[in-house]
C-alpha positions as a Markdown table, in Angstrom:
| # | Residue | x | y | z |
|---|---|---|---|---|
| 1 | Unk | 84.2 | 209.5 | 121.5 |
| 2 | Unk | 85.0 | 209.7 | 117.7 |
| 3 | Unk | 87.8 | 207.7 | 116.4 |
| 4 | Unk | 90.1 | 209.9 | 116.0 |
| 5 | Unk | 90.0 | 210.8 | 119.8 |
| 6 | Unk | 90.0 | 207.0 | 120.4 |
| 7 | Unk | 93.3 | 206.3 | 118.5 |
| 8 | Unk | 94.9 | 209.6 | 120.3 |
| 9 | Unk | 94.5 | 208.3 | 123.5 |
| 10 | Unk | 95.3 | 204.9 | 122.7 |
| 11 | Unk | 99.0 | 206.2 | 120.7 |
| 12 | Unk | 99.1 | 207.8 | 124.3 |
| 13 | Unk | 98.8 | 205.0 | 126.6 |
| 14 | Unk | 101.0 | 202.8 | 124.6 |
| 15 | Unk | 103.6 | 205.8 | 124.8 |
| 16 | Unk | 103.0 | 205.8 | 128.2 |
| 17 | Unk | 103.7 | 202.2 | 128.8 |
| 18 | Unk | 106.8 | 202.1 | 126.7 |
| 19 | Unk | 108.3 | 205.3 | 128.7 |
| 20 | Unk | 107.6 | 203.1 | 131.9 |
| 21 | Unk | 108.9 | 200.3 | 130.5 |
| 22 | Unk | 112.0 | 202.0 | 129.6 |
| 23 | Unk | 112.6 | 203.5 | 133.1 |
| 24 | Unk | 112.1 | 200.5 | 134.9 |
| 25 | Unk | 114.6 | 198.6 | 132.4 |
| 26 | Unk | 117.0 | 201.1 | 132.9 |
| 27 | Unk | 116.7 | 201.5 | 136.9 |
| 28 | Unk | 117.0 | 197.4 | 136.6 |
| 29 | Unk | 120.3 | 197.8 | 134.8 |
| 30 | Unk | 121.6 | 200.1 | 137.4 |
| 31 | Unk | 120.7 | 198.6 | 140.7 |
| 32 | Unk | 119.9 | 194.7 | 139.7 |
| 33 | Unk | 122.5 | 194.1 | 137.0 |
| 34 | Unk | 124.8 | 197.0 | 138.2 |
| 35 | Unk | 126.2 | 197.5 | 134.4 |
| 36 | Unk | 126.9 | 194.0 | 133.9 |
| 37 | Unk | 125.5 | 191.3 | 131.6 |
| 38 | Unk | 122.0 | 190.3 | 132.5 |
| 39 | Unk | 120.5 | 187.6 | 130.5 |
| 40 | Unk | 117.0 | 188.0 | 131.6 |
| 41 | Unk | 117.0 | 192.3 | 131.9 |
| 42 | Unk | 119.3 | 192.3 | 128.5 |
| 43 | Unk | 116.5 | 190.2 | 127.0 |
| 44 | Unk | 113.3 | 192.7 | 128.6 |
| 45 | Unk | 115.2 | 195.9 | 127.6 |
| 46 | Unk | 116.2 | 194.2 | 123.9 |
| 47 | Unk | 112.1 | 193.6 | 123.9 |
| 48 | Unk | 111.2 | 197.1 | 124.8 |
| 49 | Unk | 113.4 | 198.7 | 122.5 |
| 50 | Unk | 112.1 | 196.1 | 119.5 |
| 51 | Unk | 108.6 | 197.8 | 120.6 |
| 52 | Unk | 110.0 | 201.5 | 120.1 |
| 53 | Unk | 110.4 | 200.5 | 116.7 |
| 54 | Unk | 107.4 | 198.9 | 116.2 |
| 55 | Unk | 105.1 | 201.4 | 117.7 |
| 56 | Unk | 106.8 | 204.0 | 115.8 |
| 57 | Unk | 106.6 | 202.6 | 112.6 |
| 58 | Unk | 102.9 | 201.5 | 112.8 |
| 59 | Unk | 101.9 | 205.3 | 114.0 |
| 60 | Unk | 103.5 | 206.6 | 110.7 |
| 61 | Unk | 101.2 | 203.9 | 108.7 |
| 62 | Unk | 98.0 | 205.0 | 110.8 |
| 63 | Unk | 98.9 | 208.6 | 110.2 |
| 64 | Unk | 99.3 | 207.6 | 106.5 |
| 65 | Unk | 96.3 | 205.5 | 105.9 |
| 66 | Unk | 94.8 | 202.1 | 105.1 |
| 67 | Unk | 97.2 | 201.4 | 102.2 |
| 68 | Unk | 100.2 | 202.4 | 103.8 |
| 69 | Unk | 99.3 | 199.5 | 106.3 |
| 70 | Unk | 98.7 | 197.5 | 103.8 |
| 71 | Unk | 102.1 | 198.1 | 102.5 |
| 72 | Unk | 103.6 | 197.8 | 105.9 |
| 73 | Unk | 102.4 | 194.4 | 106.4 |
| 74 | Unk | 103.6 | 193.2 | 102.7 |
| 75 | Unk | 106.9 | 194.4 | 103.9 |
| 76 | Unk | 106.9 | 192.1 | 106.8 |
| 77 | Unk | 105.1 | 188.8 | 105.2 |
| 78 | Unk | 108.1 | 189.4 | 102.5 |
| 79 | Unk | 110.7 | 189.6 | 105.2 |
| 80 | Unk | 108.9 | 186.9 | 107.3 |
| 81 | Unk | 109.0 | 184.6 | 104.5 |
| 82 | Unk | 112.8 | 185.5 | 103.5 |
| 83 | Unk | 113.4 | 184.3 | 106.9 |
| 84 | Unk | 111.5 | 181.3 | 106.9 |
| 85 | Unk | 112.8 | 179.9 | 103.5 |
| 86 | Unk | 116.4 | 181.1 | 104.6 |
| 87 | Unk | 115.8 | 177.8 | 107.3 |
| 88 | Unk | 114.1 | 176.2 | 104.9 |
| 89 | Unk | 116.8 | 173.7 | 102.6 |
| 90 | Unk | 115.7 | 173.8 | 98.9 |
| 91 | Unk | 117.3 | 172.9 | 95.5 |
| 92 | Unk | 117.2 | 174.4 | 92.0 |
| 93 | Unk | 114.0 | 172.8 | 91.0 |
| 94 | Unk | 112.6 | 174.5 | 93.8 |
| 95 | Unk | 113.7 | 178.3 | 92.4 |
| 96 | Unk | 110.5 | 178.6 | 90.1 |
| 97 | Unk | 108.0 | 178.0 | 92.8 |
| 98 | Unk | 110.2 | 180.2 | 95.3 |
| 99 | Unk | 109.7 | 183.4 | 92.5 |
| 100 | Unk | 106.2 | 182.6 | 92.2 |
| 101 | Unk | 105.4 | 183.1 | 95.9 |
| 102 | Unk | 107.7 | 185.8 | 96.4 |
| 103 | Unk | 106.7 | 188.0 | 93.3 |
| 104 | Unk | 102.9 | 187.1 | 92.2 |
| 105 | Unk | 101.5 | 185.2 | 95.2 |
| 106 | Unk | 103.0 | 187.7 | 98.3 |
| 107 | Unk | 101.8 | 191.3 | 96.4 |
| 108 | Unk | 98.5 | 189.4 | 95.1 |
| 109 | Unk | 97.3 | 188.3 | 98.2 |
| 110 | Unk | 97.9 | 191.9 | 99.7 |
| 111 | Unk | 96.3 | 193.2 | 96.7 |
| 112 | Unk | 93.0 | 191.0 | 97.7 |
| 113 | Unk | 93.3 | 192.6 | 101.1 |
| 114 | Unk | 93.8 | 196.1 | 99.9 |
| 115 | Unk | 90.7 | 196.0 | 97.8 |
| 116 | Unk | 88.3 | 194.3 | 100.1 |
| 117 | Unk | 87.7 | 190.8 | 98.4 |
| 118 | Unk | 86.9 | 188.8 | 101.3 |
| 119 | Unk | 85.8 | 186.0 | 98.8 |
| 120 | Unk | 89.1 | 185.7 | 97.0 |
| 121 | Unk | 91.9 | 186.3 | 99.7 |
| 122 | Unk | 90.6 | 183.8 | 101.9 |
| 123 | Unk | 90.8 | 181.6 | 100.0 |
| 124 | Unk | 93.4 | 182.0 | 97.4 |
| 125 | Unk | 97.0 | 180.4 | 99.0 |
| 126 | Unk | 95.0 | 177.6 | 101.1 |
| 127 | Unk | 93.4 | 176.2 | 97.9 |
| 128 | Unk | 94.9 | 177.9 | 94.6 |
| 129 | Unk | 98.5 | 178.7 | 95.5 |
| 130 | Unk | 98.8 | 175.5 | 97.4 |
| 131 | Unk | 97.8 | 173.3 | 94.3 |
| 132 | Unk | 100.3 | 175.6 | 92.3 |
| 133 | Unk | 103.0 | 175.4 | 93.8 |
| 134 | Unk | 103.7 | 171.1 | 93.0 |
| 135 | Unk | 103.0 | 171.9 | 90.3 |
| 136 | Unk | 105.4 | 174.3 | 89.6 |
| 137 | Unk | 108.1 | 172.9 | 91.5 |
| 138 | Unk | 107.5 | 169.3 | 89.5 |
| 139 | Unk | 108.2 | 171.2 | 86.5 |
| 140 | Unk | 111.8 | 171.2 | 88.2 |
| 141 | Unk | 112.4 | 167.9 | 87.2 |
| 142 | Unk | 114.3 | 167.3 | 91.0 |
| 143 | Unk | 112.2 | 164.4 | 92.6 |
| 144 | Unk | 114.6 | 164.3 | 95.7 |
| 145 | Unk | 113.0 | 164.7 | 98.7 |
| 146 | Unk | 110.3 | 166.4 | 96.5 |
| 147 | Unk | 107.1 | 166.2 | 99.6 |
| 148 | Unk | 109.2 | 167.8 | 102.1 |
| 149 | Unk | 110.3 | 170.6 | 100.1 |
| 150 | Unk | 107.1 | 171.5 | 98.3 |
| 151 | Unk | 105.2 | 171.5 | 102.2 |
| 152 | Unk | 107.8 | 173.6 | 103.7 |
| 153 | Unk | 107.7 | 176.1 | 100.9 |
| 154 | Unk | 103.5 | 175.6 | 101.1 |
| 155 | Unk | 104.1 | 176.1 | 104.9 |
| 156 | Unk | 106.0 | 179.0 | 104.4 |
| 157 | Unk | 103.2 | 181.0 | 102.4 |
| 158 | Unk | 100.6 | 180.0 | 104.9 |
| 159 | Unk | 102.4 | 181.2 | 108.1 |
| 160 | Unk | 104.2 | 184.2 | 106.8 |
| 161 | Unk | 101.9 | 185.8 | 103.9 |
| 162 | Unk | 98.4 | 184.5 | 104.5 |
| 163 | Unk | 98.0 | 184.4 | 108.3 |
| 164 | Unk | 100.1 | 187.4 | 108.8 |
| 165 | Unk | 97.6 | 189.4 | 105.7 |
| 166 | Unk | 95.0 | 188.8 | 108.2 |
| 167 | Unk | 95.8 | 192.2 | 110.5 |
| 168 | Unk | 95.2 | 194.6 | 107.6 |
| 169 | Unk | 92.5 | 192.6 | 106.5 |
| 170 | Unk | 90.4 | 193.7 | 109.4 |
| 171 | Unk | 90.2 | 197.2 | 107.4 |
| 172 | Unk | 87.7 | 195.2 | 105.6 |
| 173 | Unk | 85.0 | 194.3 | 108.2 |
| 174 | Unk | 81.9 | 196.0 | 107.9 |
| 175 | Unk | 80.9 | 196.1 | 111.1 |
| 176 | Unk | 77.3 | 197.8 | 112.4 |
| 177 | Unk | 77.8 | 201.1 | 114.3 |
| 178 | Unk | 81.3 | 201.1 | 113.9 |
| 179 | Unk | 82.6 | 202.4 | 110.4 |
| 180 | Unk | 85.7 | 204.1 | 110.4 |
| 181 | Unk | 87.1 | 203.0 | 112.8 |
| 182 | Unk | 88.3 | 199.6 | 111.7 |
| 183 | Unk | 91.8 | 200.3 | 112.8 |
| 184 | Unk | 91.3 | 200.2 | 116.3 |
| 185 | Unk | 90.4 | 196.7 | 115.5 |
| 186 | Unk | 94.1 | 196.5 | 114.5 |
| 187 | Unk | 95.4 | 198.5 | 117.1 |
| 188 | Unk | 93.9 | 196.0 | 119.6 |
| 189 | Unk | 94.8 | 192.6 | 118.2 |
| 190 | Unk | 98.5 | 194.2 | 117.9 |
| 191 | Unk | 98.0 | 195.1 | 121.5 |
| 192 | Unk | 96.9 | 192.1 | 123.2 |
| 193 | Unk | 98.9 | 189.5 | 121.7 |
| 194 | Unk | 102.5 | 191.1 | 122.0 |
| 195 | Unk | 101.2 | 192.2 | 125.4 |
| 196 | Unk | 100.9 | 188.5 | 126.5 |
| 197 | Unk | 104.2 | 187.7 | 125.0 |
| 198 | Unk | 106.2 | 190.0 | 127.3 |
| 199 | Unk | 104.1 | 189.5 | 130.2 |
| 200 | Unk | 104.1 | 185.9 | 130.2 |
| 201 | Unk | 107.7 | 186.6 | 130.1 |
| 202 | Unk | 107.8 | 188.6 | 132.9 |
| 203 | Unk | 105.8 | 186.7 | 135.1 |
| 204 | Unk | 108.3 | 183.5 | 134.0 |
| 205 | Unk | 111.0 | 185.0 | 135.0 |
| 206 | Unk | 109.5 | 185.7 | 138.5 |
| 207 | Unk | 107.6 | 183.0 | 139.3 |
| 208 | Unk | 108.5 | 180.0 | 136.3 |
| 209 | Unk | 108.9 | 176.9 | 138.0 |
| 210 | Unk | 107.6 | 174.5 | 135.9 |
| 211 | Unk | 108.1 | 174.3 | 131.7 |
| 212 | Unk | 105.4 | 173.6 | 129.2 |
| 213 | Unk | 107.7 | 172.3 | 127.0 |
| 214 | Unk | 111.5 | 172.6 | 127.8 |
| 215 | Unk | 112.9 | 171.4 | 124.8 |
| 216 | Unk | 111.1 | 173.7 | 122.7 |
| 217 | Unk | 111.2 | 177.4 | 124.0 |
| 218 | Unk | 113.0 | 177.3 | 127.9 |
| 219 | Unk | 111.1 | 180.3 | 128.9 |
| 220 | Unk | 107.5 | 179.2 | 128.4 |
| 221 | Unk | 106.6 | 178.0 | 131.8 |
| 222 | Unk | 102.8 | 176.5 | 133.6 |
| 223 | Unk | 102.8 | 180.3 | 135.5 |
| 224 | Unk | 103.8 | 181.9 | 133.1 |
| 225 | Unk | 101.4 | 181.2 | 130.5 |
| 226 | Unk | 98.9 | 181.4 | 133.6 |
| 227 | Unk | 99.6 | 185.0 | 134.9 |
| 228 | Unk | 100.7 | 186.5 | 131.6 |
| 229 | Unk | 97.8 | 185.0 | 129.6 |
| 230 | Unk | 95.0 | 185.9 | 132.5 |
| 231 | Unk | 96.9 | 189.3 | 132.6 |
| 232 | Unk | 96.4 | 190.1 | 128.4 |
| 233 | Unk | 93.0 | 188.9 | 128.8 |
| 234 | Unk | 92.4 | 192.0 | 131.9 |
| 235 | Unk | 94.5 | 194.1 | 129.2 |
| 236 | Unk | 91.9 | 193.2 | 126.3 |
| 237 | Unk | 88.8 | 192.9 | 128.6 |
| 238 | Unk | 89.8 | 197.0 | 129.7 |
| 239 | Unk | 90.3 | 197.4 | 126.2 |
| 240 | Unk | 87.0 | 196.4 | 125.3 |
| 241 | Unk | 86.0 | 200.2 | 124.9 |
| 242 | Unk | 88.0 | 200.6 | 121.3 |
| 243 | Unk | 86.4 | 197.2 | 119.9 |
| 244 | Unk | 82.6 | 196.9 | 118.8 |
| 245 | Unk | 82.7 | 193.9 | 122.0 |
| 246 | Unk | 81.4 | 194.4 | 125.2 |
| 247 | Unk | 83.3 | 193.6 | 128.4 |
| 248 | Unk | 82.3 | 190.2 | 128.3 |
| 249 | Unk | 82.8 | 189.2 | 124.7 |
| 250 | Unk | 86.4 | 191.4 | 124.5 |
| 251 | Unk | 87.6 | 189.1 | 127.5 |
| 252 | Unk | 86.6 | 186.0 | 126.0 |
| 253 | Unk | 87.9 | 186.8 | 121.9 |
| 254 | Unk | 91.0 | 187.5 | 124.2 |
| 255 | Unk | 91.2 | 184.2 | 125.8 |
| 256 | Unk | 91.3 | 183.0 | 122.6 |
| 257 | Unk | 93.9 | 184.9 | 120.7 |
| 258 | Unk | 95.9 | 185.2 | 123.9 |
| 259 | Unk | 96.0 | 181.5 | 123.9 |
| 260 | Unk | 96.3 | 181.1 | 119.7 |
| 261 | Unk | 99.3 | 183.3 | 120.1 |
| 262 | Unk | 101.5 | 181.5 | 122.8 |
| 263 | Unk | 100.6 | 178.3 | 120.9 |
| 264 | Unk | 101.8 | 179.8 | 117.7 |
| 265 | Unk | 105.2 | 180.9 | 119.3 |
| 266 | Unk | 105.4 | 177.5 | 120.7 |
| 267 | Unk | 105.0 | 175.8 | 117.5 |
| 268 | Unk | 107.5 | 178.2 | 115.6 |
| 269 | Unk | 109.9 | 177.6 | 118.2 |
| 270 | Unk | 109.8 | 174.0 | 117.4 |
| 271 | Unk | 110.5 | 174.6 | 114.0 |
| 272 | Unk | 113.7 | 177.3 | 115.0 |
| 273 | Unk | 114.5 | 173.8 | 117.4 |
| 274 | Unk | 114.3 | 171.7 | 114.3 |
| 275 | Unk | 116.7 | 173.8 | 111.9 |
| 276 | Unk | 119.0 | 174.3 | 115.1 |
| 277 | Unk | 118.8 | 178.5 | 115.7 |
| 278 | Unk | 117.8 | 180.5 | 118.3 |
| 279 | Unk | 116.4 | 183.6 | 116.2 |
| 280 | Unk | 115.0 | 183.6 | 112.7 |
| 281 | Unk | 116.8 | 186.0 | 111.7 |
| 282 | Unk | 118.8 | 189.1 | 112.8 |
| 283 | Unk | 116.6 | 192.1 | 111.2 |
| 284 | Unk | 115.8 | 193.3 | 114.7 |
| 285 | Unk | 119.0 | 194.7 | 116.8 |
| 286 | Unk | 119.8 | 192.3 | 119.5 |
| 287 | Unk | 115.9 | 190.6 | 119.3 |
| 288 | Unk | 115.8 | 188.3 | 115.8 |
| 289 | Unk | 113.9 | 188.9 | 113.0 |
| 290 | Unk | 110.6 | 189.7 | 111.7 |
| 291 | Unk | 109.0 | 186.3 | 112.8 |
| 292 | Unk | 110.8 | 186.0 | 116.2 |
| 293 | Unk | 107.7 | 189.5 | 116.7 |
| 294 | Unk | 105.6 | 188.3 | 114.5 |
| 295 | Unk | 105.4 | 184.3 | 115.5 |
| 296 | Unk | 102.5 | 185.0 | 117.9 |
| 297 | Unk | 100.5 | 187.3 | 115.4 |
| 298 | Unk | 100.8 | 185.1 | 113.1 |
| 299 | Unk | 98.4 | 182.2 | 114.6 |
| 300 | Unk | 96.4 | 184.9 | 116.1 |
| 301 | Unk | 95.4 | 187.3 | 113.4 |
| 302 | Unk | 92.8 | 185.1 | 111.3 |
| 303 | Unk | 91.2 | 183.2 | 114.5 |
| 304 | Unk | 90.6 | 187.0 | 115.9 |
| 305 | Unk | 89.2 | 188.0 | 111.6 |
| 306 | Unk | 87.2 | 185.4 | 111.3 |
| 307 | Unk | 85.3 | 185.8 | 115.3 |
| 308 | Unk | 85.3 | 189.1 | 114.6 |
| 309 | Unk | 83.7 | 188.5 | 111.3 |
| 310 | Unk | 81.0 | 185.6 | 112.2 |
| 311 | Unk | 80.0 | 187.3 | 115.5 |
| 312 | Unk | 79.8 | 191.4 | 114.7 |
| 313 | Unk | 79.4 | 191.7 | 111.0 |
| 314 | Unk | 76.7 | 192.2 | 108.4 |
């Protein structure tokens, strides 16, 4: 099965799941809810339709090429990190470093990624932008609360930009016997982990009893993260067929991400806990913003690059 084929039939299934999706959020509305407010089927339906989007939008970028995903993704680390700093308190000595890592640091690092230099954009914010950016910000002459500030800004960069850069950058694996066809690669990561979002929220809501950690995200429960996470792994195990993995390996790289990815959402909803919101933003129509879809992704994406690349590369 070429590629092409392969991405058909995938665009299908997902299509298939979302129409499914949709009926059953809709019968739920009418014979569960009845028309009224329903906190838990508002929430499922508000994540389904979020999906529409999504889906929609990433099938015009795979119709449209590599770049244009490259370009997609730039457009999310940049509303991603709009989001983030919008949390994040900062002061006037803060506004040169801010331009630096919205204008030269965000379209650089996707610049890396667009042409293929694995040896500069792994490594550009972690050690160059995050000795910079002091730097810069000391040149701000505002000492007041100065550590904070420059590590939530440095923080920033690394969640929304560099980890987030890591789904396009799969483009540029060169991987034996399967050329071409790096963008099932992405298809699958941006499968698997959302997957495990919802249906650890699905099997929450029916069977949660017990909460991983109350005080940070109410809905992440023991069974939960038990049945949806065991559930993704099936999904990326059956998906195994898209990936240069075989059965075996696919189900264990998706133990992995499936587990980076509820970690990451935990750990960003500590920091929504911390600045006292529910959502990061509102850029998404009744579901948050970019990093309320993205928070999982983003711990999820370079783990997956780099086992993809030690394991199944040149």
């Amino acid at each position: 099965m070429n590629a092409q084929r392969e991405t058909t039939w995938l665009f299908l299934g997902m299509l298939t799941v979302l129409v499914v999706a949709s009926v059953v959020g809709w019968l739920l509305v009418r014979l569960v809810a009845k028309g009224a407010p329903h906190s838990a089927i508002d929430n499922l339906n508000a994540r389904v339709r979020a999906w529409w989007a999504m889906v929609t939008i990433i099938a015009l970028a795979a119709w449209m090429g590599q770049i244009a995903f490259v370009v997609l993704f730039a457009l999310m680390s940049f509303f991603a990190l709009r989001e983030f700093l919008t949390l994040t308190p900062t002061r006037r000595g803060d506004h040169l470093a801010l331009s630096f890592a919205f204008f030269f640091v965000l379209p650089l690092q996707y610049y890396l990624i667009a042409i293929e230099w694995y040896g500069l954009f792994a490594i550009f914010i972690p050690v160059y932008v995050f000795l910079l950016l002091p730097i810069l910000s000391a040149l701000g002459s505002d000492p007041k609360r100065f550590l904070s500030r420059s590590s939530e800004v440095q923080w920033g960069l690394m969640i929304t930009v560099y980890c987030i850069s890591y789904v396009p950058a799969l483009f540029a694996l060169d991987i034996p016997d399967f050329q071409g066809r790096n963008l099932l690669l992405v298809f699958y990561l941006l499968i698997v982990v959302p997957a495990s979002d919802v249906l650890q929220y699905v099997w929450g809501k029916l069977v949660g009893r017990r909460k991983v950690a109350p005080e940070l995200s109410p809905w992440k429960g023991v069974e939960g993260l038990v049945g949806g996470g065991l559930s993704a792994v099936a999904l990326g195990t059956a998906l195994w067929w898209i990936t240069p993995f075989g059965p075996a390996w696919a189900a264990g790289i998706s133990l992995i991400v499936v587990a980076m990815g509820f970690f990451g959402g935990l750990v960003m909803s500590a920091i929504k806990r911390d600045r006292g919101v529910k959502d990061w933003g509102t850029l998404i129509e009744g579901h948050g913003g970019m990093l309320d879809r993205l928070d999982s992704v983003c711990f999820a994406a370079p783990v997956f690059f780099h086992l993809t690349r030690y394991f199944f590369t040149l």
